[in-house]
PANU-304570 format. One record per residue (C-alpha): residue in three letters; x, y negated, z negated. Coordinates in steps of 0.25 Angstrom, whole numbers, padded with zeros to 4 digits, always signed. Example, Ala and Ser with C-alpha at 12.3 -4.5 7.8 and 13.67 -1.06 7.14 Angstrom:
% residues 2
ALA+0049+0018-0031;SER+0055+0004-0029;
% end
This chain:
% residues 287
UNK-0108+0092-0046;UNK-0097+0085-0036;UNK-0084+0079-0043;UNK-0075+0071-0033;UNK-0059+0075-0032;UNK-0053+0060-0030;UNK-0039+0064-0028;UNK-0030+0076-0025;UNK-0019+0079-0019;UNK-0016+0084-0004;UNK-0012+0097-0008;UNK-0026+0101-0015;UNK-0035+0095-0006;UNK-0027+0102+0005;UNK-0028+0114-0002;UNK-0043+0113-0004;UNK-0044+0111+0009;UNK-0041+0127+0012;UNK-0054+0128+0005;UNK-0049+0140-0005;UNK-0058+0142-0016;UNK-0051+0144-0031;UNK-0056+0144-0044;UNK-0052+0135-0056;UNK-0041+0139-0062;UNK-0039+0129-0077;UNK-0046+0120-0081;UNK-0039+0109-0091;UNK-0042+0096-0097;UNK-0041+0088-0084;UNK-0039+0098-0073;UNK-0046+0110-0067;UNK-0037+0119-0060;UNK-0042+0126-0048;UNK-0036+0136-0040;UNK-0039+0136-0025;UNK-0031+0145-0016;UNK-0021+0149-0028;UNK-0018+0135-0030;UNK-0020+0127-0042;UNK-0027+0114-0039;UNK-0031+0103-0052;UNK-0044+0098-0053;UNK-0040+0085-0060;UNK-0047+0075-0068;UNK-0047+0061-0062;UNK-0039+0055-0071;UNK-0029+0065-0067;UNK-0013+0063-0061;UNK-0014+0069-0048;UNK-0005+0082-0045;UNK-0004+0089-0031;UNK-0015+0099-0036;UNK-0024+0089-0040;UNK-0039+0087-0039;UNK-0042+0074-0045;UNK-0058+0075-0048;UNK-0066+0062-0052;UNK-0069+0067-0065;UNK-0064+0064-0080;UNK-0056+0073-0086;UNK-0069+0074-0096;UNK-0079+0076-0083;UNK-0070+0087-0077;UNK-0068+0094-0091;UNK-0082+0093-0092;UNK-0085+0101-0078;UNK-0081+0113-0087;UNK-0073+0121-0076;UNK-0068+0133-0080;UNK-0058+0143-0076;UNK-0060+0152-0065;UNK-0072+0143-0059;UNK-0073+0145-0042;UNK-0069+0134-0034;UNK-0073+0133-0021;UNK-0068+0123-0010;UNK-0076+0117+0001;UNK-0069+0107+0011;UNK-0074+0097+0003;UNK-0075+0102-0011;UNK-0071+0109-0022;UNK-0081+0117-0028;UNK-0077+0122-0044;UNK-0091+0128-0049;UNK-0101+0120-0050;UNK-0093+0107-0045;UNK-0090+0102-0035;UNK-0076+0093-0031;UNK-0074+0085-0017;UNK-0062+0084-0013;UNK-0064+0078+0001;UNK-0063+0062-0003;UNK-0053+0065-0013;UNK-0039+0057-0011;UNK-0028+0064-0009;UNK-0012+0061-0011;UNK+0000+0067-0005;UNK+0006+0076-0014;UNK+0019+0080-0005;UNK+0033+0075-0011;UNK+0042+0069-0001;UNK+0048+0056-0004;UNK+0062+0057-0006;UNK+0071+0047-0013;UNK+0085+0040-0011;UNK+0094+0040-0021;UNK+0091+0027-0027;UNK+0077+0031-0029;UNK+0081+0044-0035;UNK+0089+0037-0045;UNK+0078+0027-0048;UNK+0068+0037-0048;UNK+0077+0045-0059;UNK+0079+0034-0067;UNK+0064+0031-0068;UNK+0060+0045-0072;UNK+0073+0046-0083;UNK+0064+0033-0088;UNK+0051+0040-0089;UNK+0057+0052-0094;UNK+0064+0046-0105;UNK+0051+0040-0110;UNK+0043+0052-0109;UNK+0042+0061-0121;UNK+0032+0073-0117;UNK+0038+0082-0122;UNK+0039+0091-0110;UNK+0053+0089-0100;UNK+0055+0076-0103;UNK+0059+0079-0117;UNK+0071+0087-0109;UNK+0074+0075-0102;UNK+0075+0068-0116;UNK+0085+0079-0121;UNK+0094+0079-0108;UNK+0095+0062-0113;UNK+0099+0066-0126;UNK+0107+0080-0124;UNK+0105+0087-0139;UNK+0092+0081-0139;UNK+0082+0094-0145;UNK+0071+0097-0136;UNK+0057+0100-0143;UNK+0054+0114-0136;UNK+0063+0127-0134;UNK+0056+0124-0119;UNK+0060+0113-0118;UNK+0073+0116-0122;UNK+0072+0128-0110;UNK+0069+0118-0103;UNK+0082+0109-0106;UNK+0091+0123-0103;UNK+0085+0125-0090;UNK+0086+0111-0086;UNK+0102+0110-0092;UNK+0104+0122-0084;UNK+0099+0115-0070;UNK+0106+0104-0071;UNK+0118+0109-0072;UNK+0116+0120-0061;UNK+0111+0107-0054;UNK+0124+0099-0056;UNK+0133+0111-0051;UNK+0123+0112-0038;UNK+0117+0125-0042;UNK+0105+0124-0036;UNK+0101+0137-0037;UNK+0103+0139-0053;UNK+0099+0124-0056;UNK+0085+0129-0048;UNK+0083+0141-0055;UNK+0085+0135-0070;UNK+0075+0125-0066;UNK+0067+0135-0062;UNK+0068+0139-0075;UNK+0057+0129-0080;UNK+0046+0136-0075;UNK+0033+0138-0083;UNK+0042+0130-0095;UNK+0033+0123-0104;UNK+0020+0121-0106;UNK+0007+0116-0102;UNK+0000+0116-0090;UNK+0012+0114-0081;UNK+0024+0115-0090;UNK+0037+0106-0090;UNK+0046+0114-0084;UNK+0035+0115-0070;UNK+0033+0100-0070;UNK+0049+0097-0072;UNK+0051+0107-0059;UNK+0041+0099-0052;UNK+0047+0089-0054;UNK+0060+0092-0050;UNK+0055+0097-0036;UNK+0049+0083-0036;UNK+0061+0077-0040;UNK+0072+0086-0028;UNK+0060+0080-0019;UNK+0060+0065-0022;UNK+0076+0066-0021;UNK+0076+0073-0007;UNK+0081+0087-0012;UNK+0068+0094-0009;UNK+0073+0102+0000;UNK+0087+0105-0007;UNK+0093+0119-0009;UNK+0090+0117-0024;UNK+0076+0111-0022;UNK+0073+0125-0014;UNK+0080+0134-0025;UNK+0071+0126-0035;UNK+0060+0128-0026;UNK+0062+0143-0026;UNK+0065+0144-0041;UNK+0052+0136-0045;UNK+0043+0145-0034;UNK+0048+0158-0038;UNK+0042+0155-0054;UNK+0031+0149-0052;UNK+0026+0159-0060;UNK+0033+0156-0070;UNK+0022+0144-0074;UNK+0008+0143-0076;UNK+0000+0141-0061;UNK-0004+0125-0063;UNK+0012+0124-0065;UNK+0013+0133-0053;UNK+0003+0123-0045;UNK+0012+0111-0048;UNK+0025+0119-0043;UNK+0022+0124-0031;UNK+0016+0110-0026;UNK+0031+0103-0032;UNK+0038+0115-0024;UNK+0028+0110-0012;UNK+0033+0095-0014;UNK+0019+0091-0020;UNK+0018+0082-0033;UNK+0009+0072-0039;UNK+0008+0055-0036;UNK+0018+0055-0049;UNK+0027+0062-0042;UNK+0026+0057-0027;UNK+0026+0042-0034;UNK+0042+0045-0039;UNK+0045+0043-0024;UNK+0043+0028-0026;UNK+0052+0029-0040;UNK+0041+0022-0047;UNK+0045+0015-0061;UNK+0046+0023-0074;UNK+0032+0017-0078;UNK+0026+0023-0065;UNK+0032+0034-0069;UNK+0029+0037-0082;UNK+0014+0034-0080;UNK+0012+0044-0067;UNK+0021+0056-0073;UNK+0015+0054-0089;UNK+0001+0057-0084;UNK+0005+0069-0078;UNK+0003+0081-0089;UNK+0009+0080-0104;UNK+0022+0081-0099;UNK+0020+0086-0083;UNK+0024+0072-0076;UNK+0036+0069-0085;UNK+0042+0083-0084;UNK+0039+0080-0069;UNK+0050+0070-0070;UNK+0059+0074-0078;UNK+0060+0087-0066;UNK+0061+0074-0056;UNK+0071+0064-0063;UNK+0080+0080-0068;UNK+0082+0083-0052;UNK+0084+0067-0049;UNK+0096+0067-0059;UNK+0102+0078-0049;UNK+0097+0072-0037;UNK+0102+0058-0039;UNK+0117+0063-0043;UNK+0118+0072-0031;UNK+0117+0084-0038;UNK+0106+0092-0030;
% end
């Protein structure tokens, strides 16, 4: 049976490319994780967001459930397909986006851009970082979880060594959020993402602190689960999602909101919330 991949992104069909072979490595609701080369790549429904390890397949997330994959399955790649038992994925007419990160922003637009995501985030109840966000509006507010209230220490505990040009602290406590939450990639991951987004949209990529914060998050990798992992080492690599490369255009809070919302339970918006925490620095000069 052949199945068409209709969008990835540059990174995997590059990878695929090397012609590795793998095996699956999850399988969830609407996405099949394969490991190829000890990467992790997505086999993603169709109505999927797109990440830089996705493999957006023409199928429903009730067709792809129903292919019944299982964990450990071969998958062979050819140069034109991807081979997971009995099925086979073509790739070669699949349309591909650049997932590389390098627009940077003036300061007018960094302040604009913050200003739209404080909008978002003050809407937005998930339940993950954003309830953080909420409680640093409204010091004393109480937050629901004592990890997210681990969270809101280690956050306190940044910001100040941040203020004080400690980079080297301010990285380590940031560092801190490895691995802290739950679910398939928990918050604390995707606000780190997000603030190695956020020190590239604002021109600092390259900063002492974003190298010491590069370090940091490298050297614990293991401290997360390996699709967490997967979404780290491509931020570290300067490669993100559409939503993420579309917030070099400083789109409206409704653009926003609707890109960012679709991403995971609460994965987009702790996204943003690891943006517009290093765009506050950022915009006043403090990194």
């Amino acid at each position: 049976m052949y199945y068409d991949i209709i969008q990835a992104s540059d990174l995997t069909l590059h990878l695929l490319k090397t012609r590795q072979d793998g095996f699956v490595h999850s399988v969830y609701r609407k996405t099949v994780n394969l490991c190829i080369d000890k990467t992790l790549i997505a086999l993603q429904s169709n109505a999927s967001p797109l990440s830089p390890i996705s493999l957006i397949a023409d199928l429903s997330e009730e067709s792809l459930r129903k292919l019944n994959l299982s964990e450990g399955t071969p998958v062979r790649v050819t140069d034109t397909s991807l081979l997971i038992g009995s099925f086979r994925f073509l790739f070669q007419g699949a349309k591909s986006y650049s997932s590389c990160l390098q627009e940077e922003l003036t300061p007018a637009q960094i302040a604009l851009l913050k200003e739209r995501l404080a909008a978002v985030l003050l809407s937005s109840h998930t339940g993950g970082f954003d309830a953080i966000f909420h409680a640093f509006q409204k010091p004393g507010r109480p937050l629901p979880s004592p990890i997210l209230e681990g969270g809101r220490q280690y956050l306190l505990q940044a910001r100040q060594a941040l203020s004080q040009k400690e980079y080297s602290s301010a990285s380590v406590c940031l560092s801190r959020l490895l691995g802290l939450g739950i679910g398939l990639t928990p918050s604390g991951d995707d606000f780190l993402c997000g603030v190695l987004a956020g020190l590239i949209l604002s021109g600092n990529g390259s900063s002492s602190f974003a190298s010491l914060l590069k370090e940091q998050v490298a050297a614990g990798l293991h401290r997360t689960n390996t699709i967490s992992q997967a979404f780290l080492r491509c931020a570290l690599n300067h490669r993100f999602s559409p939503a993420v490369l579309s917030l070099a255009k400083c789109p409206d809070p409704g653009a926003v909101r609707a890109s960012f919302e679709t991403i995971g339970h609460s994965s987009g918006i702790d996204t943003l919330y690891g943006i517009f925490f290093i765009l506050d620095f950022i915009e006043n000069g403090r990194v």
